[in-house]
The first five atom37 places (N, CA, C, CB, O) and aatype in JSON, in Angstrom:
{
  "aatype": [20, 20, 20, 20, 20, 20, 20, 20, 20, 20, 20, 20, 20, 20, 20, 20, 20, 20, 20, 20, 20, 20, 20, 20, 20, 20, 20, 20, 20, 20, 20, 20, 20, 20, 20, 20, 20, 20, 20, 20, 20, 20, 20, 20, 20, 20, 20, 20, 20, 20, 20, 20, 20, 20, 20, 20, 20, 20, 20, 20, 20, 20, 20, 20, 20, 20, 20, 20, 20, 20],
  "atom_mask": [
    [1, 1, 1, 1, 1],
    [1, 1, 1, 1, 1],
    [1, 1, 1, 1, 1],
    [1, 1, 1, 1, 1],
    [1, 1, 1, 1, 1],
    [1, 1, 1, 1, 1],
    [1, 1, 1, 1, 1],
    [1, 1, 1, 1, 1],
    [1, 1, 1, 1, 1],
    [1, 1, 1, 1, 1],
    [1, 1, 1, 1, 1],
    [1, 1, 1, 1, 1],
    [1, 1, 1, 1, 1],
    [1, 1, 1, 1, 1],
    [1, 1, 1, 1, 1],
    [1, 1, 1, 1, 1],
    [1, 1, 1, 1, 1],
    [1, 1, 1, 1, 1],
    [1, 1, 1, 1, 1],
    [1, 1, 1, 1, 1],
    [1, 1, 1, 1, 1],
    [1, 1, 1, 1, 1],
    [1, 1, 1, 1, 1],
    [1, 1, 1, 1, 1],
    [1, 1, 1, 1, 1],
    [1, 1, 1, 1, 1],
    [1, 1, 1, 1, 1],
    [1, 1, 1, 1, 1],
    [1, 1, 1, 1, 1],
    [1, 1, 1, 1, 1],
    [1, 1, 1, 1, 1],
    [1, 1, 1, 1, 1],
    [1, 1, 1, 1, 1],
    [1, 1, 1, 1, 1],
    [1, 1, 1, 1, 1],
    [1, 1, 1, 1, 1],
    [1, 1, 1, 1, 1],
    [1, 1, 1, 1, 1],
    [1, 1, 1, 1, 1],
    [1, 1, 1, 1, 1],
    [1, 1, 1, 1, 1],
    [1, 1, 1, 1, 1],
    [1, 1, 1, 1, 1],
    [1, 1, 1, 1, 1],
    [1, 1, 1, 1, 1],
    [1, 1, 1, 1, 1],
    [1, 1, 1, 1, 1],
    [1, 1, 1, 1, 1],
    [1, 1, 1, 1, 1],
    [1, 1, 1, 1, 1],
    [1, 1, 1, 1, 1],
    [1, 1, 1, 1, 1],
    [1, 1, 1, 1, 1],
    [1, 1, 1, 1, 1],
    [1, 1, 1, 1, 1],
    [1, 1, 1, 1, 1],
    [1, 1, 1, 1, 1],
    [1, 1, 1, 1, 1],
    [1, 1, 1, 1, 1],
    [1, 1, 1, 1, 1],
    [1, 1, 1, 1, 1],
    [1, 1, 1, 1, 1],
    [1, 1, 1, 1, 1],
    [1, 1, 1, 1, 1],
    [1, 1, 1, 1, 1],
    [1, 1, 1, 1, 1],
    [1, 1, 1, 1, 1],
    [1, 1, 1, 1, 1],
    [1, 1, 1, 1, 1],
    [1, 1, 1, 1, 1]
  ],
  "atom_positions": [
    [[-4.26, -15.21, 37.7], [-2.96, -15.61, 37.22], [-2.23, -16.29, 38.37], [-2.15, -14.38, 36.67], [-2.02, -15.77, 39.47]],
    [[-1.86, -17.51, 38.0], [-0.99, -18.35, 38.97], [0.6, -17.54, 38.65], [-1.06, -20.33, 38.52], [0.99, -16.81, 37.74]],
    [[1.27, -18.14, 39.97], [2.99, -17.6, 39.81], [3.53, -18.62, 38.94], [4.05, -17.56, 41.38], [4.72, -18.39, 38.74]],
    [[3.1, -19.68, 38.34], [3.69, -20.46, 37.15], [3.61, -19.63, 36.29], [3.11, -21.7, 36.69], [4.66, -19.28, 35.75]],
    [[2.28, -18.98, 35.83], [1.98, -18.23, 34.41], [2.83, -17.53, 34.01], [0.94, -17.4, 34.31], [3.35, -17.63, 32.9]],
    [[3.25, -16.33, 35.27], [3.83, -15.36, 34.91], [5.28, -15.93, 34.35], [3.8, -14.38, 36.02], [5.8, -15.28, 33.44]],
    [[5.85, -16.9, 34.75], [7.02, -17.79, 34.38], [7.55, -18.65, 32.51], [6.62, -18.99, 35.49], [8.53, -18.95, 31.83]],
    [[5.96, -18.69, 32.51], [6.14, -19.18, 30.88], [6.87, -18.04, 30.26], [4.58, -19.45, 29.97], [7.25, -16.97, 30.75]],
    [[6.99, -18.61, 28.93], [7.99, -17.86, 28.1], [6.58, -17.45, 27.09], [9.56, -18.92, 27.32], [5.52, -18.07, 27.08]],
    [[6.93, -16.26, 26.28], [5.54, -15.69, 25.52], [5.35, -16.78, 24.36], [5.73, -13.92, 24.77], [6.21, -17.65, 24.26]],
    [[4.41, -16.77, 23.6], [4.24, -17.57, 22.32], [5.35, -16.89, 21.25], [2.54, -17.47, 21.73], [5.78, -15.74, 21.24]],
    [[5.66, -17.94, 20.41], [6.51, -17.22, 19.32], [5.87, -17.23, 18.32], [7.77, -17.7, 18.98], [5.38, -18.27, 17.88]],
    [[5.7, -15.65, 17.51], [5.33, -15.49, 16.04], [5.96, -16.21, 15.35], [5.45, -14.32, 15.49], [7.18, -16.33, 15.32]],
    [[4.97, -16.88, 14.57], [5.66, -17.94, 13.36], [6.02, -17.04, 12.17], [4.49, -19.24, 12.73], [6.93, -17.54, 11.51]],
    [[5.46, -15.56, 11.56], [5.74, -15.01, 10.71], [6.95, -14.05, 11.0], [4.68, -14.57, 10.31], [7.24, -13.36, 10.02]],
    [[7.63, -13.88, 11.98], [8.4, -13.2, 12.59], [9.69, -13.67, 11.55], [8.38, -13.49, 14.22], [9.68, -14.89, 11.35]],
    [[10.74, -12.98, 10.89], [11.76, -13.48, 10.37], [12.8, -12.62, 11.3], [11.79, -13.36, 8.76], [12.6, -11.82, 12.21]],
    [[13.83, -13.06, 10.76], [15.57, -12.38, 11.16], [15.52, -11.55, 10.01], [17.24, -13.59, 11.14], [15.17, -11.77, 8.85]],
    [[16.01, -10.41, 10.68], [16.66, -9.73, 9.27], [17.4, -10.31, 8.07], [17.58, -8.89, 9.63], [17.72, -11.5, 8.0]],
    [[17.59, -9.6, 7.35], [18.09, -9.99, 6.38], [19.91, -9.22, 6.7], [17.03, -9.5, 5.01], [20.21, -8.41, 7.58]],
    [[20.91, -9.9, 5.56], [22.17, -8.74, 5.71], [22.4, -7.84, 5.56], [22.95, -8.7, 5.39], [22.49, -7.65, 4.34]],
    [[22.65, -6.78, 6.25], [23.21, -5.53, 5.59], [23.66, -5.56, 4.21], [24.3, -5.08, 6.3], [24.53, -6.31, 3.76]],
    [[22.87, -4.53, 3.49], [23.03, -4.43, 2.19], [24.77, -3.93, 1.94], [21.82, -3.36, 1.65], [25.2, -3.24, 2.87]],
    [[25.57, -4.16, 1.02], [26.75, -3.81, 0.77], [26.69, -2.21, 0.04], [27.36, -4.99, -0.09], [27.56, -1.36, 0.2]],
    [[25.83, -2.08, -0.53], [25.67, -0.75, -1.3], [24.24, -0.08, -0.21], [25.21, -1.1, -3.37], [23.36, -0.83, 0.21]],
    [[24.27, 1.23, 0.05], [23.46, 1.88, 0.87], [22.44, 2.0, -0.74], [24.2, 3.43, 1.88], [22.76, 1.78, -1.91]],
    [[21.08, 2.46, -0.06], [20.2, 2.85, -1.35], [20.46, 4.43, -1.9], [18.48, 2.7, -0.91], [21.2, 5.21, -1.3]],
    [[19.71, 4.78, -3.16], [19.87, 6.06, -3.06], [18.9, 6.82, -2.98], [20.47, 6.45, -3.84], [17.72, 6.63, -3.25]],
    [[19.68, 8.05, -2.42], [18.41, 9.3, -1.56], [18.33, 10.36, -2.47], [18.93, 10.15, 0.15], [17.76, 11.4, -2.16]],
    [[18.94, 10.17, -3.77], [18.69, 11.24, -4.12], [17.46, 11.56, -4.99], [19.68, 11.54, -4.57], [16.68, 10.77, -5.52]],
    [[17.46, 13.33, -5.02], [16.17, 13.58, -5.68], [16.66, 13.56, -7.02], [15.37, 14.93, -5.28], [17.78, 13.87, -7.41]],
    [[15.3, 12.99, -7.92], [15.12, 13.15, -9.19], [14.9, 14.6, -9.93], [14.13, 12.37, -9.39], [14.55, 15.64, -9.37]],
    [[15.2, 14.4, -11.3], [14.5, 15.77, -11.74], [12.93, 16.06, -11.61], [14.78, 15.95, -13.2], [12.29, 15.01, -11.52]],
    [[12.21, 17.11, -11.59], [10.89, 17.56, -11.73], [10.33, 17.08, -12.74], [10.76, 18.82, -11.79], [11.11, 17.12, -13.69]],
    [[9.34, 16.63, -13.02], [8.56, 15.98, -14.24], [8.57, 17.35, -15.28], [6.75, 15.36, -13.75], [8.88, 18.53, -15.11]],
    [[8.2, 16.77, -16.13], [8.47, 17.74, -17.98], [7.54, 18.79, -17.62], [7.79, 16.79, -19.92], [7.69, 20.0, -17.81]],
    [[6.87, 18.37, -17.24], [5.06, 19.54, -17.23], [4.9, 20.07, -15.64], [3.05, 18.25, -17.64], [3.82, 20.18, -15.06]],
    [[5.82, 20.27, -15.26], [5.17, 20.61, -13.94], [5.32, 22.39, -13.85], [6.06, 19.7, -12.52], [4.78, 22.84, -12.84]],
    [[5.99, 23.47, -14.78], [5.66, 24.59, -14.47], [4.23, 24.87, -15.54], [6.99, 25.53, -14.59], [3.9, 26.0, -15.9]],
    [[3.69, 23.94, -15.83], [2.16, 23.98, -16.38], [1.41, 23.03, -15.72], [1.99, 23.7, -17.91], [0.28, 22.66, -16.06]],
    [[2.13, 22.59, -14.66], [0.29, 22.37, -13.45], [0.07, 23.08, -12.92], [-0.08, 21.45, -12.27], [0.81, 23.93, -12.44]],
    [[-1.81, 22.86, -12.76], [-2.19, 23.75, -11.98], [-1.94, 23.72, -10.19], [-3.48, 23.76, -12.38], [-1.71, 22.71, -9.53]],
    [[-2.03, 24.81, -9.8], [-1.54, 24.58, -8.07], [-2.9, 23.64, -7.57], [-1.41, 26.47, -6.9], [-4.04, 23.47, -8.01]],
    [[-2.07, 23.12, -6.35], [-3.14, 22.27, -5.91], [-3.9, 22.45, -5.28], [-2.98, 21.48, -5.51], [-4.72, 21.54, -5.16]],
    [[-4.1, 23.63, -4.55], [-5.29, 24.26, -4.2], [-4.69, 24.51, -2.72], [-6.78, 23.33, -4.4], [-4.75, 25.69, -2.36]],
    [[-4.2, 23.72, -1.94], [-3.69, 23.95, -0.56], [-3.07, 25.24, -0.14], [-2.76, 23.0, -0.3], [-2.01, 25.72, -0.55]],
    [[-3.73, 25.63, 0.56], [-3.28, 27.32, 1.03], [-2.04, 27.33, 1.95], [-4.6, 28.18, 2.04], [-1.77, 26.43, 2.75]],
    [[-1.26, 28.53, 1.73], [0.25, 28.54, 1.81], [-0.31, 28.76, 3.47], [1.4, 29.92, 0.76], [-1.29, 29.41, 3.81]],
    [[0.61, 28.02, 4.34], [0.22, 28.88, 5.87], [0.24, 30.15, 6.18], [0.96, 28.6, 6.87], [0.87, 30.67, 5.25]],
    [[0.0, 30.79, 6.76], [-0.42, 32.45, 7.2], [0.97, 32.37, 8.15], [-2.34, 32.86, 8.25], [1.88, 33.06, 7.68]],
    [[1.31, 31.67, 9.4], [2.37, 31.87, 10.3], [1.77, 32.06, 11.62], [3.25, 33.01, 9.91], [2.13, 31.68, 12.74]],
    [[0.54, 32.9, 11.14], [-0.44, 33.14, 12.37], [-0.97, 32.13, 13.13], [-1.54, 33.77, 12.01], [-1.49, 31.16, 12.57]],
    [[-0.9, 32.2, 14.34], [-1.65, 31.43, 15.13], [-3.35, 31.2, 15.54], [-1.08, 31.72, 16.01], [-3.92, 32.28, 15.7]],
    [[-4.01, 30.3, 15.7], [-5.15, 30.61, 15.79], [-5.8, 31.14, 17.25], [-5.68, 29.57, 15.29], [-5.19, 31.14, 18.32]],
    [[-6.88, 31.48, 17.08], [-7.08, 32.35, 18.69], [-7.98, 31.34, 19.39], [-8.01, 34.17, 18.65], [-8.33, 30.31, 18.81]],
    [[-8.32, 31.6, 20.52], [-9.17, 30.58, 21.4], [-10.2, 30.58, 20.66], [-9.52, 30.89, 22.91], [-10.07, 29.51, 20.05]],
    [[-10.91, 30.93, 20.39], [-12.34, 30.69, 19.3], [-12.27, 29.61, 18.28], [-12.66, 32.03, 18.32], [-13.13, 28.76, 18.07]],
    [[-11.12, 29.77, 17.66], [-10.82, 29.06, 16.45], [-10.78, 27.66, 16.78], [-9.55, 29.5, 15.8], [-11.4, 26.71, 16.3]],
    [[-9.68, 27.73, 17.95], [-8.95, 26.41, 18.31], [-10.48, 25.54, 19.14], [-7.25, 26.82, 19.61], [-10.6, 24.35, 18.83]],
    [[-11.19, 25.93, 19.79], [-12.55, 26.33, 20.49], [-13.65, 25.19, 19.31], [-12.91, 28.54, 20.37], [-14.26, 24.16, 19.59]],
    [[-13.54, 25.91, 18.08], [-14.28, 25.23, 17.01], [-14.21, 24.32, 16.25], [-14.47, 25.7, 16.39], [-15.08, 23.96, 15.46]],
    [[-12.65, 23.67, 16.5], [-12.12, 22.65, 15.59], [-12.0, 21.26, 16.64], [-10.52, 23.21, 14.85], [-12.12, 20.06, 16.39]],
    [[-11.71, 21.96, 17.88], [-11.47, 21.01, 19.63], [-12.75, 20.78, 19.83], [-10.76, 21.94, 21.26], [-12.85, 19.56, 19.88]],
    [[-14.01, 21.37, 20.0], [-15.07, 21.2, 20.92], [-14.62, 22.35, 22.04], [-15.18, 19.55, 21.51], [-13.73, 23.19, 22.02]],
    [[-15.43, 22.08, 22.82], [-15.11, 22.78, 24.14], [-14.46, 22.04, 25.14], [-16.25, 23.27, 24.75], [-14.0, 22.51, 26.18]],
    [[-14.44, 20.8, 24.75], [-13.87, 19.6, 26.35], [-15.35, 19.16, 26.89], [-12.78, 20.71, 28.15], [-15.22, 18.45, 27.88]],
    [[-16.85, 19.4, 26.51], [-17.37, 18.78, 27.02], [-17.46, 17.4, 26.59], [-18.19, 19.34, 27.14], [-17.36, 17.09, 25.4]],
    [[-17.68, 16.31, 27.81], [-17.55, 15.1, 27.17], [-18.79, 14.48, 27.45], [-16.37, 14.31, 27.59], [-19.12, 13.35, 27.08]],
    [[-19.63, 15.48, 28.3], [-20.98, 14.74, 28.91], [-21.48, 14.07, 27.62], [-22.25, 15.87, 29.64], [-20.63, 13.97, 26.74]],
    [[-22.75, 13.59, 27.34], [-23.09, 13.06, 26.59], [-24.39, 12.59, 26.53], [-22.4, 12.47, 26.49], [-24.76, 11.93, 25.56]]
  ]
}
């Protein structure tokens, strides 16, 4: 790298736009009602967390050990 290089200015993205204006009305955050059928679905199978932490073994079996030899 010459000391000119570092001097250029970067390339400009051609897909790059300006924002647009601040919207006058914010969007809305609110929640909807629950769908018609949802105290007749079935659960989705995902187990509620325990709270418990896992022990070095566990964490041990999901990590590797840190070896990286190869």
């Amino acid at each position: 790298m010459t000391r000119d290089d570092d001097q250029d200015a970067p390339p400009v993205n051609p897909t790059l736009a300006v924002r647009p204006a601040v919207a006058d009305e914010s969007p809305s955050v609110e929640q909807s009602d629950a769908p018609a059928d949802f105290a007749i679905r079935p659960a989705s199978g995902v187990p509620i967390p325990s709270g418990k932490g896992l022990n070095a073994d566990q964490v041990t079996a999901l990590l590797g050990d840190g070896d990286t030899e190869g």
